[in-house]
C-alpha positions as CSV (number, residue, x, y, z in Angstrom):
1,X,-183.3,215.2,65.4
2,X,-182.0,212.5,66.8
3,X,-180.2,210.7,64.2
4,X,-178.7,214.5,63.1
5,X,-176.8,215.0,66.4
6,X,-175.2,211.4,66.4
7,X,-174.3,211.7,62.4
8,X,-172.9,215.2,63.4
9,X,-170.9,213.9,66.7
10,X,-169.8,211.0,64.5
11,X,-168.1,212.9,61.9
12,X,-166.5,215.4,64.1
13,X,-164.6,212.6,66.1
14,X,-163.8,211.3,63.2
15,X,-162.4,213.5,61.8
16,X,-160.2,214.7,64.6
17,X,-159.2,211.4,65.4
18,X,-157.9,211.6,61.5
19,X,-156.5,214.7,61.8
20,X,-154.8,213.8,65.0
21,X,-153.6,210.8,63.9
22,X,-152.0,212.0,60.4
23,X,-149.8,214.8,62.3
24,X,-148.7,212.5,64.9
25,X,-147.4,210.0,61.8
26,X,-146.0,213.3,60.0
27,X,-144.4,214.6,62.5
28,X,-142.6,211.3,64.1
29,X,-142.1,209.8,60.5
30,X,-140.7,212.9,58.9
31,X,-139.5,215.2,61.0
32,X,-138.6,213.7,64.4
33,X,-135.8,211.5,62.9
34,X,-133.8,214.7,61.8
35,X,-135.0,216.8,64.9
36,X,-133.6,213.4,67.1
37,X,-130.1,213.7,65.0
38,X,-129.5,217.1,65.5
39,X,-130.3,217.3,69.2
40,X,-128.2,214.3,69.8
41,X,-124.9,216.3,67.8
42,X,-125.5,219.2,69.5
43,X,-125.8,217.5,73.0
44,X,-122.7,215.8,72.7
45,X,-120.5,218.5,70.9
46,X,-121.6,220.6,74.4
47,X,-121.0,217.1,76.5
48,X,-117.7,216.9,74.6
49,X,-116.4,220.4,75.1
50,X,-117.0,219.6,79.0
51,X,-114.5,216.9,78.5
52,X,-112.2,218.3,76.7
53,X,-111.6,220.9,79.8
54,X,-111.7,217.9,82.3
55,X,-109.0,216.5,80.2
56,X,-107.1,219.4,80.4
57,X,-107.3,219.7,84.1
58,X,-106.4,216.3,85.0
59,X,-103.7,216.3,82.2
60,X,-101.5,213.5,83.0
61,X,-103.5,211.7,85.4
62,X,-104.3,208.3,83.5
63,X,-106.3,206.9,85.7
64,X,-108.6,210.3,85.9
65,X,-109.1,210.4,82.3
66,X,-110.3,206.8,81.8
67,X,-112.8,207.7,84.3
68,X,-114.0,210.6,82.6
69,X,-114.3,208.3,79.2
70,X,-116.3,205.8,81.1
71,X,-118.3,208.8,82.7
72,X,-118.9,210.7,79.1
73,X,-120.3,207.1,77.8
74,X,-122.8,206.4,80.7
75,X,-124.3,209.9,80.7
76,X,-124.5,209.7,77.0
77,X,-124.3,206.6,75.3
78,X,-121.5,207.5,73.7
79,X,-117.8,205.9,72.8
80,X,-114.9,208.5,73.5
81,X,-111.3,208.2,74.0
82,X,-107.7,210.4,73.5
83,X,-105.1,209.8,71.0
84,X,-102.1,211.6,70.1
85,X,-100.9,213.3,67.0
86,X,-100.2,209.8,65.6
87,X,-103.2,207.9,66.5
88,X,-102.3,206.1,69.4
89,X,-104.3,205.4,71.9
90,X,-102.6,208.2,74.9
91,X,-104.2,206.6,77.8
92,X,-103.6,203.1,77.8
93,X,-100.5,201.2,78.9
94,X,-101.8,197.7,79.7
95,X,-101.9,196.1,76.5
96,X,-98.2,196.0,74.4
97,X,-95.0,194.2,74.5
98,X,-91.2,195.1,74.1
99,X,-88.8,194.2,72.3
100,X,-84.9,194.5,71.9
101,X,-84.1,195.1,68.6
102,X,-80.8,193.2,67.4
103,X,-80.7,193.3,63.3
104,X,-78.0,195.9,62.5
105,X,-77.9,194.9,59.4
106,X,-81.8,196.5,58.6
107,X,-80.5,199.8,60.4
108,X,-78.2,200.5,63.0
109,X,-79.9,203.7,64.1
110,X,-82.1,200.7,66.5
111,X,-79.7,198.3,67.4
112,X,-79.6,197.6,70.5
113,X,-82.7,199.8,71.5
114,X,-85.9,198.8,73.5
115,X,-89.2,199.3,71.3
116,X,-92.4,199.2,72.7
117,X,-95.5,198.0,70.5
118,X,-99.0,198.3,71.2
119,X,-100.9,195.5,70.6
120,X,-104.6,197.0,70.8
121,X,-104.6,197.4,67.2
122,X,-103.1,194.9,66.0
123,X,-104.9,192.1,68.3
124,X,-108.9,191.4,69.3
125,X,-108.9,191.5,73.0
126,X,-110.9,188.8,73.0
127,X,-108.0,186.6,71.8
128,X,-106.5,187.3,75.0
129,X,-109.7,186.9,77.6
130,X,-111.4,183.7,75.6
131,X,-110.3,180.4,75.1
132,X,-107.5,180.9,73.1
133,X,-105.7,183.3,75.7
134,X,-103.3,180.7,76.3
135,X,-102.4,180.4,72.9
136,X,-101.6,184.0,72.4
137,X,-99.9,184.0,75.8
138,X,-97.2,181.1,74.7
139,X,-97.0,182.5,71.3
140,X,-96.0,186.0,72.2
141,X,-94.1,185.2,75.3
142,X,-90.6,186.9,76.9
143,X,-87.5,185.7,74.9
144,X,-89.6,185.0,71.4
145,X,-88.3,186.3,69.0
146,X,-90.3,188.7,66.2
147,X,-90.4,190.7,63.2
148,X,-91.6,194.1,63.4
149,X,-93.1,196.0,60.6
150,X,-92.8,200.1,61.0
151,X,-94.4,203.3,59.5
152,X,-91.7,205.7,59.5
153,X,-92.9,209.2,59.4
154,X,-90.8,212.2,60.3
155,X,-88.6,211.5,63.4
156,X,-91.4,208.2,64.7
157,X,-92.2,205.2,64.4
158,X,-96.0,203.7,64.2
159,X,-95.5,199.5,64.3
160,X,-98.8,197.8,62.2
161,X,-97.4,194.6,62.2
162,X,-96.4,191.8,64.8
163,X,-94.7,188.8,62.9
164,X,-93.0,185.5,64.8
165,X,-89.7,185.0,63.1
166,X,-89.6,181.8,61.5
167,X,-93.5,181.5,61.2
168,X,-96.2,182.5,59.4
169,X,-98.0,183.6,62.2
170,X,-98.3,187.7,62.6
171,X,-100.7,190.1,64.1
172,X,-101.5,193.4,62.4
173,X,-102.8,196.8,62.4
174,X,-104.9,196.3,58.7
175,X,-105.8,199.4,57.8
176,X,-102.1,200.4,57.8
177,X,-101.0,197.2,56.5
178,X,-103.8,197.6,52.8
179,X,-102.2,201.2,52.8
180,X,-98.5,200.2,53.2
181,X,-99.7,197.4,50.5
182,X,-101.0,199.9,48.1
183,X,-97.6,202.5,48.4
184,X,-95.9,199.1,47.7
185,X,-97.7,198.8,44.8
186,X,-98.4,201.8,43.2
187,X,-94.5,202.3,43.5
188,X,-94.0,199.4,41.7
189,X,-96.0,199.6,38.8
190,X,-95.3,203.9,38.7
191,X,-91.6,203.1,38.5
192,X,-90.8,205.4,41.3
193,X,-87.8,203.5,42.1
194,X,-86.2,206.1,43.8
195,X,-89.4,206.8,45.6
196,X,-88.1,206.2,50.1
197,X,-90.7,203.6,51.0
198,X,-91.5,204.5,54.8
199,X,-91.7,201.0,56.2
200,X,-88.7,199.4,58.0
201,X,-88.5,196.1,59.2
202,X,-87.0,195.5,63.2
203,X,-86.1,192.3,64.1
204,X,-85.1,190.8,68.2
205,X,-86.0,189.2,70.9
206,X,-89.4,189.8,73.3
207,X,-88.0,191.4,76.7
208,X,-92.1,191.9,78.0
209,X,-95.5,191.5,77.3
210,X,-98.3,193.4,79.5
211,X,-102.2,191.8,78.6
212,X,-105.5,193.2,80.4
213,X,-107.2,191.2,82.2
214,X,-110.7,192.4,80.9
215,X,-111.1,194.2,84.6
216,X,-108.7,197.4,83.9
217,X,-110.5,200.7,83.0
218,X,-108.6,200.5,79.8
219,X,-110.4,197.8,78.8
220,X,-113.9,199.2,78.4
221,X,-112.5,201.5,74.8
222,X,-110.9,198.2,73.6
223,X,-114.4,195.9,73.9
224,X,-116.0,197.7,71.4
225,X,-114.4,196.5,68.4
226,X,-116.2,198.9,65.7
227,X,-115.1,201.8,67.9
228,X,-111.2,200.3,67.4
229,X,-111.8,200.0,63.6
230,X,-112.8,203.7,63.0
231,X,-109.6,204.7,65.6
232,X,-107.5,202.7,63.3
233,X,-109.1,204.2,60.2
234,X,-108.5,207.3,61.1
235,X,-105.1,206.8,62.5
236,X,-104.3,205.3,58.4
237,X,-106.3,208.6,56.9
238,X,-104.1,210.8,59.5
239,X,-100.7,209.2,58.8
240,X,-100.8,208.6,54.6
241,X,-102.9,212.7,54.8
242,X,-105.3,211.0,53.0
243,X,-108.7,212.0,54.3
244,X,-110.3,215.8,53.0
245,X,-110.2,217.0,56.0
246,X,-107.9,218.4,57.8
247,X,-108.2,217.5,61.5
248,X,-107.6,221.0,62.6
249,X,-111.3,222.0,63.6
250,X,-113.7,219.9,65.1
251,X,-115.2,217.5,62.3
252,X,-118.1,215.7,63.0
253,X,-118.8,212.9,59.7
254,X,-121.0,210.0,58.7
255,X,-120.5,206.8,59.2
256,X,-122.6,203.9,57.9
257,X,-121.5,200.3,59.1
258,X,-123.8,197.3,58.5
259,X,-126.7,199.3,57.9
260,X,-126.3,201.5,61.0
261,X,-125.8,205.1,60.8
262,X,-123.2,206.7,63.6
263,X,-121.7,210.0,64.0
264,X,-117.8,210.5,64.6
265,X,-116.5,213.5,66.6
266,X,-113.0,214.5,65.9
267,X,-112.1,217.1,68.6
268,X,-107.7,218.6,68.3
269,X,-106.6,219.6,71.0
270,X,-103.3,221.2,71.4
271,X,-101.0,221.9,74.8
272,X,-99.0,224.1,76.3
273,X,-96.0,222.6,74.2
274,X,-98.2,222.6,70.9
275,X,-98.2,219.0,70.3
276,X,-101.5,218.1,68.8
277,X,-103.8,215.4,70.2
278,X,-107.5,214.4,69.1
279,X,-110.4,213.7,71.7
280,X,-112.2,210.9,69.3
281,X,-116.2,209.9,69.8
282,X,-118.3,208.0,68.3
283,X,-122.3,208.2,68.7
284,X,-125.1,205.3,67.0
285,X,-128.0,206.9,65.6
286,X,-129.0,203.4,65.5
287,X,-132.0,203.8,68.3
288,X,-133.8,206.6,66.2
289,X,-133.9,204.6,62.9
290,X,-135.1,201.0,64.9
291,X,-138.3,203.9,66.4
292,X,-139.3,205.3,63.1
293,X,-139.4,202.1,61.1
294,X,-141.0,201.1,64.0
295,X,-143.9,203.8,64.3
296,X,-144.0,203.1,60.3
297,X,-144.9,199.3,60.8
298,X,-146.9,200.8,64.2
299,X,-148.9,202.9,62.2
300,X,-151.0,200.3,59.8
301,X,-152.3,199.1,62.9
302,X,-152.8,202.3,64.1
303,X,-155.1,203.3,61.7
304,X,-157.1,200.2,61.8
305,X,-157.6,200.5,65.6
306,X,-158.4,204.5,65.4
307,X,-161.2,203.1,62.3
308,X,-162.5,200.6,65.4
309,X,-162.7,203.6,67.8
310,X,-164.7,206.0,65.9
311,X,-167.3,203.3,65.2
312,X,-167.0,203.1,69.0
313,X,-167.5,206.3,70.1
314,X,-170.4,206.4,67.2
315,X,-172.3,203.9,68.9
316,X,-171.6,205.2,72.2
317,X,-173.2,208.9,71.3
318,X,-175.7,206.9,69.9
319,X,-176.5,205.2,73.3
320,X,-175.7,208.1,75.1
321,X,-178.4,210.4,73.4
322,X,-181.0,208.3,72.0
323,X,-181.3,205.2,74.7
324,X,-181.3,206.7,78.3
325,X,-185.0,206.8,78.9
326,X,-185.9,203.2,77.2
327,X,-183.0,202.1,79.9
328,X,-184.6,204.0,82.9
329,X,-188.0,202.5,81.6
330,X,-187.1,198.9,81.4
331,X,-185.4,199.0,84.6
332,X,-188.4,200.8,86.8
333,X,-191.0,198.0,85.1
334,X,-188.6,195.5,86.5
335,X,-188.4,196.7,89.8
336,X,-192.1,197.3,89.7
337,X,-192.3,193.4,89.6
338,X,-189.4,192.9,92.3
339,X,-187.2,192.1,90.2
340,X,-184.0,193.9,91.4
341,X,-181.5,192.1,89.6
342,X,-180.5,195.4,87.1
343,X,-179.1,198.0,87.3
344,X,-179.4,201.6,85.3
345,X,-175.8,201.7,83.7
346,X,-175.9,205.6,83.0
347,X,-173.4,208.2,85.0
348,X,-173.5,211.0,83.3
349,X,-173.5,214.1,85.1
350,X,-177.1,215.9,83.9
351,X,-180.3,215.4,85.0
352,X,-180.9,211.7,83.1
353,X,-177.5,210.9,85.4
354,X,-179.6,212.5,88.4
355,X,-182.4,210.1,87.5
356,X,-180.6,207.4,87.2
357,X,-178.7,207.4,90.1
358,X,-181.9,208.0,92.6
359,X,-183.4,205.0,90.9
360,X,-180.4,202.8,91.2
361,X,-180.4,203.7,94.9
362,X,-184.4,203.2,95.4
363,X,-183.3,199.8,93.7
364,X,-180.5,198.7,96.0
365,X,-183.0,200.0,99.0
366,X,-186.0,197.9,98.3
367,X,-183.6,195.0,97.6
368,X,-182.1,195.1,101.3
369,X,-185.3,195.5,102.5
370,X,-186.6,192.6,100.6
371,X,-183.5,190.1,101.3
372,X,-183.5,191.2,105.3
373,X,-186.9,189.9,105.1
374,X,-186.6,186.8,103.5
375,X,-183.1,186.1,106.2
376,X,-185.9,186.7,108.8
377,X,-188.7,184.1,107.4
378,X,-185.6,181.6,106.9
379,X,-184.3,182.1,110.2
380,X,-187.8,181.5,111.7
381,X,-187.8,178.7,109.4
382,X,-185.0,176.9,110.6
383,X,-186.2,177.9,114.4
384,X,-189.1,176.3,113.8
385,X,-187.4,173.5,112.2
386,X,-185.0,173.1,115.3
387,X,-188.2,173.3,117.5
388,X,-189.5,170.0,115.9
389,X,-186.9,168.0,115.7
390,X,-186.1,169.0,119.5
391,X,-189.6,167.7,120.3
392,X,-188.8,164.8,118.0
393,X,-185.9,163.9,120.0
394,X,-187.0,164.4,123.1
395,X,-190.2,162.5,122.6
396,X,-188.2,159.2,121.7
397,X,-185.3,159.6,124.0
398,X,-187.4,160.0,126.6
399,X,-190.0,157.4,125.7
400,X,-187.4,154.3,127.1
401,X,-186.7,156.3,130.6
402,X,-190.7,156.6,130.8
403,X,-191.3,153.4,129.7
404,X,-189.0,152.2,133.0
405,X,-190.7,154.1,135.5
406,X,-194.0,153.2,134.4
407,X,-192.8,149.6,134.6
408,X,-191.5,150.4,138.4
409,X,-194.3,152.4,139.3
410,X,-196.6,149.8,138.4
411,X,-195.1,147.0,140.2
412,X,-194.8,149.3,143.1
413,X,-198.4,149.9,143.4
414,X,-198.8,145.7,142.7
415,X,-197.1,145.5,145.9
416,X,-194.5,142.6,144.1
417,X,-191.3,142.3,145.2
418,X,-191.8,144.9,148.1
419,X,-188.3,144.0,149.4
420,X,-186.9,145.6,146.0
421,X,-188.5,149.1,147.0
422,X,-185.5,150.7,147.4
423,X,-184.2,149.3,144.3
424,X,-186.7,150.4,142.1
425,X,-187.1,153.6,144.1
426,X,-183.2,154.0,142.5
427,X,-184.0,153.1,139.3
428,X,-186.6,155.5,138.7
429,X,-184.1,158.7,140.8
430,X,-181.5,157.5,138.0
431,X,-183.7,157.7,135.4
432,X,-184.8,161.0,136.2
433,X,-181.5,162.4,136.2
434,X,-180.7,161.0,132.6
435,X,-184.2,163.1,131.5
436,X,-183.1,165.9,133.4
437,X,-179.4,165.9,131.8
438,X,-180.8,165.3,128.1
439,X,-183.3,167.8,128.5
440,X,-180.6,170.1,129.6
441,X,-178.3,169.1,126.5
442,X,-180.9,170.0,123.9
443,X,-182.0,173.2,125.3
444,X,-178.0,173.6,125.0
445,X,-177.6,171.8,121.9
446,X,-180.7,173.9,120.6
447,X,-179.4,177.2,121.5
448,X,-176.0,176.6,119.4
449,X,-178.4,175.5,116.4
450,X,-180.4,178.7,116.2
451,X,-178.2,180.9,114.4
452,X,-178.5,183.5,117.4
453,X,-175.9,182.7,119.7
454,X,-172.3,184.6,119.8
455,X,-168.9,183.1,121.0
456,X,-167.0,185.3,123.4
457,X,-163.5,185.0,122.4
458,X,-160.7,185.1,125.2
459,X,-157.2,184.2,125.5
460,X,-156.1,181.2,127.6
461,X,-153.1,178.6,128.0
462,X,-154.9,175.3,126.7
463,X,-152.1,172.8,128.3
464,X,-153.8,174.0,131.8
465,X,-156.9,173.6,131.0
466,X,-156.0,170.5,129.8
467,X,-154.5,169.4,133.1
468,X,-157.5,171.0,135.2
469,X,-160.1,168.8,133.3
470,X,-157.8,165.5,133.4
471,X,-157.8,166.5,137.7
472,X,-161.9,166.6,137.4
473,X,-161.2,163.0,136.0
474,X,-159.0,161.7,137.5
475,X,-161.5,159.3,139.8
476,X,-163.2,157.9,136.3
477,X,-159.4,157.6,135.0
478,X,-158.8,155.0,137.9
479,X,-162.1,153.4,138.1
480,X,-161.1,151.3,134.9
481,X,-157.6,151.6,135.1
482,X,-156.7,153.5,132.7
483,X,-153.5,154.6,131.8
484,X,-153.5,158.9,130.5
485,X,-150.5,160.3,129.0
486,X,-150.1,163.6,127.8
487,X,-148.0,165.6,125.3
488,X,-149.1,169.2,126.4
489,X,-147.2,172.2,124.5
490,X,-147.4,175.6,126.7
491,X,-148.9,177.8,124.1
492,X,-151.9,180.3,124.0
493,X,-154.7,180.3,122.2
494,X,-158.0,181.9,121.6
495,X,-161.6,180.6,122.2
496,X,-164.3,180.8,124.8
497,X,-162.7,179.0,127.6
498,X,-165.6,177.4,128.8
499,X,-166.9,175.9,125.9
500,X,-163.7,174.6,124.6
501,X,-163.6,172.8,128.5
502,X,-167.0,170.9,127.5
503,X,-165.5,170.1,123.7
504,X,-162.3,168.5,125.4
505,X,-164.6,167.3,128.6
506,X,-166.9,165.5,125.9
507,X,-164.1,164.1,124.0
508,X,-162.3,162.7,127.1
509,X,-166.0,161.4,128.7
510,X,-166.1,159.0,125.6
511,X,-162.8,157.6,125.7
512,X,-163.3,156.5,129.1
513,X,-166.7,155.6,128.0
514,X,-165.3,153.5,125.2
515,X,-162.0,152.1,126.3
516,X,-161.9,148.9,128.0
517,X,-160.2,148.2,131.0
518,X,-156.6,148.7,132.1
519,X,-156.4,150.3,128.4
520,X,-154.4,153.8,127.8
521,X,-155.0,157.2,126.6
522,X,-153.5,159.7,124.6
523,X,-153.9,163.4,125.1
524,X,-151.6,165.9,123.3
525,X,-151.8,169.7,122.7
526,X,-149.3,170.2,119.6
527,X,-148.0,173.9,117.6
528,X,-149.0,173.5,114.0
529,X,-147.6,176.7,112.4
530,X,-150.6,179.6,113.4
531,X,-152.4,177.1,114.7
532,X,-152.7,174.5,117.9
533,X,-153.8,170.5,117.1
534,X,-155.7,169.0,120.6
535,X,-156.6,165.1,120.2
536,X,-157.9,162.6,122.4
537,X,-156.5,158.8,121.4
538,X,-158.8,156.0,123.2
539,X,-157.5,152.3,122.7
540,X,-160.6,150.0,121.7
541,X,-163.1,149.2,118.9
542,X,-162.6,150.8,115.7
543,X,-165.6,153.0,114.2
544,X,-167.0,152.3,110.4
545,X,-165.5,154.4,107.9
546,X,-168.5,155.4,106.8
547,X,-169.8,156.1,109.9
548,X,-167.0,158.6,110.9
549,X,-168.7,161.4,109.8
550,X,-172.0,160.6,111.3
551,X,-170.8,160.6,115.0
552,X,-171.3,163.9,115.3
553,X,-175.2,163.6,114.4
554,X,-177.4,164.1,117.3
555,X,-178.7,160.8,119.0
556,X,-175.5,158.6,117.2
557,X,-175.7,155.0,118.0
558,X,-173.5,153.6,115.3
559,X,-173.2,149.6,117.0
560,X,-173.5,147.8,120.3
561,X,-170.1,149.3,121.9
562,X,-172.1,153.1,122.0
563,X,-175.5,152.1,123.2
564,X,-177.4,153.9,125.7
565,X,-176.5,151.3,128.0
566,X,-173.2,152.5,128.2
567,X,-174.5,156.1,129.0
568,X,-174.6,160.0,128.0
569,X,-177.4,161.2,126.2
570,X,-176.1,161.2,123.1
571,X,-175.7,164.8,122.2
572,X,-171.8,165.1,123.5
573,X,-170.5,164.9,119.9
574,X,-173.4,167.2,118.1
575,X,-172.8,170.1,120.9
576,X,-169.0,169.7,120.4
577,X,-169.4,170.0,116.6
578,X,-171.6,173.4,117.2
579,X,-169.4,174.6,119.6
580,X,-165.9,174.0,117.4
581,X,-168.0,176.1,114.6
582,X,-169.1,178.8,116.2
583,X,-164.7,179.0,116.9
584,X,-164.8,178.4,112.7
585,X,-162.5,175.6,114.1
586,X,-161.6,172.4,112.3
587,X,-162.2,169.0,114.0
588,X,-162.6,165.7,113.4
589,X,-162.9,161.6,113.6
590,X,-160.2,158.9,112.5
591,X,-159.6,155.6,112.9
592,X,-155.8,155.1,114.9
593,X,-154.0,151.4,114.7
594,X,-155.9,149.9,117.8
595,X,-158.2,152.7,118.5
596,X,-160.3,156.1,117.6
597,X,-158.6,160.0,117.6
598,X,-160.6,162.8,117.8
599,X,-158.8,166.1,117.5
600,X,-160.1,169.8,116.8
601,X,-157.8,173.1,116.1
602,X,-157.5,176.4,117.7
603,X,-155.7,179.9,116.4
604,X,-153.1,180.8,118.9
């Protein structure tokens, strides 16, 4: 029964997935490529009607109408631009030169007249913003003189071709110049001798030359250089009326250039004088034929990864149904031997889910039970661990102060040297003291080792706290001579105030311990970033570098200079270390040119 639901759940999925799969690729593959065309015309044949009555309102105002073309092609990807019943660019009037025509001899009707040429399609504008701009510049420059080549049509004249007199060099429109190169010939070799060819030739001298600079509004329709060709194109079909259509409706055609489809919008327009201009667009279809051949290519691997995902989902039902209740089993016979570390893995919402869930959070329960205990036998572990090794210490530090009051007491009840009474009276007083301060020390030092004790965290300034426990020792300062100098920032930090006195008391107790005579001491309290840097610099004898780290062990005595004869109990260092932990502080030991840092870190 089993086996029958998963074989039944495995086939429906997949064949849905299949099903799903082969409309998707059906409908993106086939359809969605003409579906993506038309909505695009029909967008921009509404998008391009909006223009053409924003043209008409700001009719006349240039600078207006280049910022609707620039508008139109933001909002829709999408090249547009004006030109009049010629094929002239209307709205441009930053790229041409003039010239003064002086050959009366070609035609007297121009003599003496100003002609203006438009360069834009006759010339890249990249030859005038690249490199060779200069070139250009000198060659078509004020007072050179040039042959013009004209398409004479009706009462107008179109130029197609820029040529320096005397030169080879020329710049042309070529889609006028192959047609006016064809008319030659087929008049020619037709033997229509009397045919009037419509091309005149001006010749004179340059008067001005206008060039963009790249930054005019202008200059965004002459930058796309395919979008010039097809202006020019149709500027040769309009002129020699030899395209099928007619240019008097909207005509929207094909256009295939290097393997690219685009669509061409040729909108008349007419004014209130009847002249006839054309709003001219141009659209790529180029995105929607990259995203099918795309989704083709997408597809194989589609297919394979839909295959991977029904075998998935097969052995998921498969799991899902059939294992559940081996699962729940094999994970309560774990937890049966305290084993803890599984979990059940099943969240569905039913009854099994139910199940699962209350075992998973009987699990978790025990399992805090369980580790709370075992943190409870460690931490009586390590109590009891820190109760030995107290005894342990306190047994032989106090074993040499016992040892010297036994001495004294039993020469005291010998009756020798009665005349040192007092002395040894003194002896054994200070020896009691030093049992009374260690003891003291490792109830303290004990304490910070249990693992019970919290830090109380306050804010204080540490440079007078500093100053306040440098006053306090002042006297044993002066009793050796010594020299302390200080490098206190004002800044605030946090810590327990108290204990942070006995880290810096401790610190500065063994450099006066440790210094010799008439020797110096550093003390500075520095701003790291977050954080403050406190050290204590004692001139004198260097410690091992491999004992650094062990003088902050509990009874240290690394060589001669730190006996017991010099003093302390030797716990300073090891209750320091606890204290600047329990802050979660960093501290430490180094070895300075002539002497020994220690330092230790607080936040601010």
């Amino acid at each position: 029964m089993r086996t029958g639901i998963v074989f039944k759940l495995f086939t429906l999925t997949t064949l849905l997935c299949l099903f799903i799969l082969t409309t998707i690729y059906m409908g993106q593959t086939i359809f969605f490529k003409q579906y993506y065309a038309n909505r695009k015309v029909n967008d921009i044949q509404a998008n391009i009607q909006a223009f053409r009555n924003d043209y008409l309102n700001n009719a006349g105002n240039v600078l207006a109408i280049q910022k609707l073309e620039q508008d139109f092609y933001r909002q829709n990807n999408t090249w547009i631009t004006t030109l009049d019943s010629q094929g002239n660019l209307k709205n441009t009037n930053d790229f041409y030169l003039e010239v003064k025509i002086d050959s009366p001899k070609v035609n007297n009707e121009f003599y003496g007249k100003t002609i203006s040429v438009p360069l834009y399609n006759m010339m890249n504008i990249n030859e005038v913003l690249n490199a060779t701009s200069d070139q250009v510049k000198s060659l078509l420059a004020p007072k050179a003189r040039v042959i013009i080549s004209e398409y004479k049509k009706e009462s107008g004249l179109i130029p197609y071709r820029v040529q320096l007199e005397k030169s080879n060099i020329f710049w042309a429109n070529e889609k006028i110049t192959k047609k006016m190169d064809d008319l030659t010939l087929d008049i020619k070799y037709s033997n229509k001798e009397k045919t009037e060819f419509p091309g005149i030739s001006l010749s004179g001298a340059i008067t001005k030359v206008l060039y963009p600079n790249g930054n005019e509004s202008s200059s965004f329709i002459y930058t796309n250089s395919l979008f010039m060709d097809r202006i020019k194109e149709f500027q040769a079909n309009l002129l020699f009326n030899e395209s099928n259509n007619s240019f008097d409706t909207l005509q929207i055609l094909d256009v295939t250039q290097n393997d690219v489809k685009y669509k061409l919008f040729i909108d008349p327009i007419k004014d209130q004088v009847g002249v006839t201009s054309y709003i001219f667009s141009m659209a790529s279809l180029q995105p929607v034929d990259e995203a099918v051949q795309m989704l083709k290519d997408y597809y194989v691997y589609m297919i394979v990864l839909v295959m991977l995902l029904i075998v998935l989902a097969a052995l998921y039902y498969s799991r899902k149904i059939a294992k559940p209740l081996l699962q729940i089993n094999q994970t309560t016979k774990k937890i049966a031997s305290l084993d803890f570390s599984e979990t059940i893995t099943i969240r569905s919402n039913d009854e099994i889910g139910d199940l699962s869930q209350s075992i998973n959070s009987l699990s978790q329960t025990l399992h805090s039970y369980i580790e709370q205990l075992q943190k409870d036998i460690e931490k009586e572990k390590q109590l009891e661990r820190t109760r030995k090794e107290f005894i342990s210490g306190v047994s032989h530090e106090l074993k040499t102060p016992l040892s010297v009051m036994k001495s004294c007491i039993s020469i005291l009840e010998d009756g020798v040297a009665a005349h040192k009474k007092d002395h040894y009276f003194q002896a054994m007083n200070k020896e009691v003291d030093k049992m009374n301060l260690l003891i003291v020390d490792m109830l303290e030092l004990a304490k910070f080792e249990s693992g019970t004790y919290k830090m109380k965290m306050d804010a204080f300034y540490i440079d007078k706290l500093m100053e306040e426990i440098c006053e306090k020792l002042s006297l044993e300062f002066s009793s050796k001579g010594l020299q302390v100098h200080t490098e206190l920032a004002v800044v605030e930090v946090m810590g327990n105030q108290h204990r942070i006195e006995q880290v810096i008391s401790n610190f500065l107790t063994n450099a006066i311990r440790y210094s010799p005579e008439d020797e110096q001491i550093f003390i500075s309290v520095m701003e790291e970033q977050a954080q403050v840097k406190i050290s204590v610099e004692n001139k004198g004898a260097h410690i091992a570098e491999d004992q650094l780290d062990k003088v902050w062990d509990r009874f240290y005595r690394g060589d001669i200079a730190r006996q017991r004869a010099q003093g302390g109990t030797g716990l300073g260092l090891a209750i320091s270390k606890n204290i600047l932990e329990l802050h979660s502080a960093q501290y430490g030991a180094a070895n300075t040119e002539d002497g020994v840092l220690f330092y230790f870190y607080l936040n601010k």
